[in-house]
DOGUTI-609013 format. One record per residue (C-alpha): residue number from 1; x, y, z. Coordinates in steps of 0.25 Angstrom, whole numbers, plus 5000, padded with zeros to 4 digits. Example, Ala and Ser with C-alpha at 12.3 -4.5 7.8 and 13.67 -1.06 7.14 Angstrom:
1, 5049, 4982, 5031 .
2, 5055, 4996, 5029 .
***
This chain:
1, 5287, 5421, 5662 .
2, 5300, 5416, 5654 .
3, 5312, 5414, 5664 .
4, 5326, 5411, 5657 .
5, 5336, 5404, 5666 .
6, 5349, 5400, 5665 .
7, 5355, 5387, 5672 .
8, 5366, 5380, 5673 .
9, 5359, 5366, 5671 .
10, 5374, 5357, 5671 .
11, 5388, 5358, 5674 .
12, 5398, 5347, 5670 .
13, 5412, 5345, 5675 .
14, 5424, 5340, 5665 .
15, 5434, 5339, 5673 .
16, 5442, 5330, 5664 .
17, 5441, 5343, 5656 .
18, 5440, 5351, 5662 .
19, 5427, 5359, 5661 .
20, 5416, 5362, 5665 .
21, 5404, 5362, 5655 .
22, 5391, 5372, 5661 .
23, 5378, 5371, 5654 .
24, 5367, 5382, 5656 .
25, 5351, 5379, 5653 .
26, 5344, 5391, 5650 .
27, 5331, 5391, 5652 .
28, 5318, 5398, 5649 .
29, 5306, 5395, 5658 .
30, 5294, 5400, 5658 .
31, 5286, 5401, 5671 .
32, 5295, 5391, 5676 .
33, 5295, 5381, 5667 .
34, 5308, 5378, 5656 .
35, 5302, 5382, 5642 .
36, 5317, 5383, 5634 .
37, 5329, 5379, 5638 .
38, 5344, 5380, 5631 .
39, 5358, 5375, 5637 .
40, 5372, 5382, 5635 .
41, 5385, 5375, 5640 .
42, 5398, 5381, 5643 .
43, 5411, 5375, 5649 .
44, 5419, 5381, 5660 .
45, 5434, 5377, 5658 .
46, 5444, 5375, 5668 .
47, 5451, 5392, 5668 .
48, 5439, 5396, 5664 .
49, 5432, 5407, 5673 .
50, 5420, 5401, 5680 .
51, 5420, 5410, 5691 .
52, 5405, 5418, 5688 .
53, 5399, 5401, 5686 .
54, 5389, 5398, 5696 .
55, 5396, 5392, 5709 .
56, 5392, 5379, 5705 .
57, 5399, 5377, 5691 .
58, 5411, 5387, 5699 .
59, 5413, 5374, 5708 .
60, 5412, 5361, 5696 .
61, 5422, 5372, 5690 .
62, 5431, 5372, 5701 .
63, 5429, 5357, 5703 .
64, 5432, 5353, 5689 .
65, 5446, 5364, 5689 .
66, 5451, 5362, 5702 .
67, 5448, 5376, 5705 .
***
């Protein structure tokens, strides 16, 4: 059975920046086991919305802008 997943694999805080720069792995396994992989990156900065992020880039987000 082929499974595609999408996971956020690394986040990095620039607070000299300040940003925060996201990247995804996307993944497709087959019976469990990684057969393809690709990475997108994006960066989330500071006034940007990041309010439907996953609570745990919400949080290097309101650490890096004082939020």
């Amino acid at each position: 059975m082929l499974e595609e997943v999408t996971v956020i694999d690394k986040i990095e805080a620039l607070p000299e920046v300040p940003c925060v720069q996201i990247r995804e792995a996307m993944r497709v396994l087959k019976d469990g086991e990684v057969i393809a992989s690709s990475y997108h990156r994006r960066v989330i900065s500071q006034g940007d919305d990041y309010s439907a992020e996953p609570a745990n880039v919400q949080a290097i987000c309101n650490a890096v802008f004082g939020a």
